[in-house]
C-alpha positions in Angstrom: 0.0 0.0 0.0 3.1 2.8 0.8 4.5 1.6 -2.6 1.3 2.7 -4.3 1.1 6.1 -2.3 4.4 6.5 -3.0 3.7 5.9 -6.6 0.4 8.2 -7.1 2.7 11.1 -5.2 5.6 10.9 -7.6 3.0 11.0 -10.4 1.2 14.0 -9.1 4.6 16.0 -8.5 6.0 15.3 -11.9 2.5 16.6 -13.5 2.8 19.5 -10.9 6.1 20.5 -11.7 5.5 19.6 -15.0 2.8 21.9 -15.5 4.9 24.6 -13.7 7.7 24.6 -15.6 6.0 24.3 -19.2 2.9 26.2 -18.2 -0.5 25.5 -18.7 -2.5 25.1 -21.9 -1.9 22.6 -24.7 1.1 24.8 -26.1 4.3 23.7 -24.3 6.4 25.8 -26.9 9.2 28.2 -25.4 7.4 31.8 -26.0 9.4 34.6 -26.1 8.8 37.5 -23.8 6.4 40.0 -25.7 9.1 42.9 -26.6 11.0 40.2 -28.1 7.8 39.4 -30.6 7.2 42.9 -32.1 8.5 43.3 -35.1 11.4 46.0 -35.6 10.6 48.9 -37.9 12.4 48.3 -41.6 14.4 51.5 -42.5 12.9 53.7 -45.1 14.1 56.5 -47.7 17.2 55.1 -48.0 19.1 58.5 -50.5 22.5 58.2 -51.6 24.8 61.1 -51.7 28.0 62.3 -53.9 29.9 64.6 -52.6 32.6 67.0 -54.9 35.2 64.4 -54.6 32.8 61.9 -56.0 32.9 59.7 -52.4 29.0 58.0 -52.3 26.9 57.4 -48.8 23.8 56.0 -48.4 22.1 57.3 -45.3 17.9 56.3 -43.9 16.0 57.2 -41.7 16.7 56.3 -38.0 14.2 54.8 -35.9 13.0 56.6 -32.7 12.5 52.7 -31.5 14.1 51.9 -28.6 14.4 48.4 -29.7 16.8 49.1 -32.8 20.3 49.2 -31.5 21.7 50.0 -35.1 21.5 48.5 -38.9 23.0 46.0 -41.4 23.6 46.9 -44.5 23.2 44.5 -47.7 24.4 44.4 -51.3 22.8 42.3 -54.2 25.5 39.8 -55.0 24.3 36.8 -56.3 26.1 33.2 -55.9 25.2 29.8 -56.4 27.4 29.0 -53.0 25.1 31.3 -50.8 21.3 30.7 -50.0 20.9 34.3 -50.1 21.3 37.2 -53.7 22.4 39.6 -50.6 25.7 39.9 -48.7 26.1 42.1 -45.6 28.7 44.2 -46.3 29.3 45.4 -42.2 30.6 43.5 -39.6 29.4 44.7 -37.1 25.8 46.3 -36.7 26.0 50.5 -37.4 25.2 52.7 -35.0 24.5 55.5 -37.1 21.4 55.9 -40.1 24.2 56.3 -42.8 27.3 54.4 -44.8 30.2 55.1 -46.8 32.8 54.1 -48.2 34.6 52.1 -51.2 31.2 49.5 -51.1 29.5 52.4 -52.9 32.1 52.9 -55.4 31.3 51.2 -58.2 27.1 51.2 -57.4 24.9 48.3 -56.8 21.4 47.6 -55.0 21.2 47.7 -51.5 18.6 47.2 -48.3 19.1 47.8 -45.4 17.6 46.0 -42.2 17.3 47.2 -38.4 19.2 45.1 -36.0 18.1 44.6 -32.4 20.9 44.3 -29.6 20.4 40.5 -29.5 20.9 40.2 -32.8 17.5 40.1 -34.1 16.3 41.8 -37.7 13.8 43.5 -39.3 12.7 42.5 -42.7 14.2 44.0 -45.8 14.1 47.8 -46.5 12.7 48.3 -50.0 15.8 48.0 -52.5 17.7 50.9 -53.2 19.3 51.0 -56.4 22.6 53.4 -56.2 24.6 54.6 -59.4 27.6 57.0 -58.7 28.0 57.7 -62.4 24.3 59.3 -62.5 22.7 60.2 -59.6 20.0 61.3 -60.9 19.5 57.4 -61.5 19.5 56.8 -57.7 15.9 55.6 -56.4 14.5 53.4 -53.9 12.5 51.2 -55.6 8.8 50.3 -54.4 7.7 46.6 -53.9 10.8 45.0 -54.9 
């Protein structure tokens, strides 16, 4: 008779603790706490820039959220080794709403993509097509 108490009490702590430590309800996935769900903003009116001595930057437009601790930057650059036709061209997330350097150089079609501090990013900023021969050719293309 003990043995059977003993086993109905083992039973009831593992649901108990069990239940505790998955939660209730029929979900028992790992949910994420709810600033961790929202999405981040995607950057928009990405312009490019040329200044006399023909050096290009891209700049956005920052994000007042706090979530967005900075942005990664992509280039179209299709390979058949990569899953993905973009390449981040940063290493490390940028702090500020703008870029420039020798990436811009020759031209190309970027997006950009808000980065929170975990790591975490937004979707795609529309492309942004960027021609330092003709800037007049520079344009952030809709629904691409």
């Amino acid at each position: 008779m003990l043995s059977r108490k003993l086993l109905i009490l083992g039973i009831l702590v593992t649901a108990c603790l069990g239940t505790a430590l998955v939660g209730c309800g029929s979900d028992s996935s790992v949910v994420a706490p709810p600033g961790d769900q929202q999405p981040l903003p995607v950057p928009d009116g990405l312009n490019a820039t040329v200044d006399a001595q023909g050096n290009v930057a891209l700049s956005w437009q920052a994000s007042a959220n706090p979530a967005v601790a900075g942005f990664n930057l992509y280039r179209y650059s299709p390979s058949p080794s990569r899953e993905s036709s973009y390449l981040k061209v940063n290493g490390a997330p940028l702090t500020n709403a703008s870029s420039s350097g020798e990436i811009f150089a020759l031209g190309g079609d970027f997006r950009v993509k808000s980065v929170a501090a975990g790591g975490r990013e937004s979707a795609a900023s529309q492309l942004f097509h960027l021609d330092p021969f003709s800037p007049s050719d520079n344009v952030q293309h809709q629904g691409r």
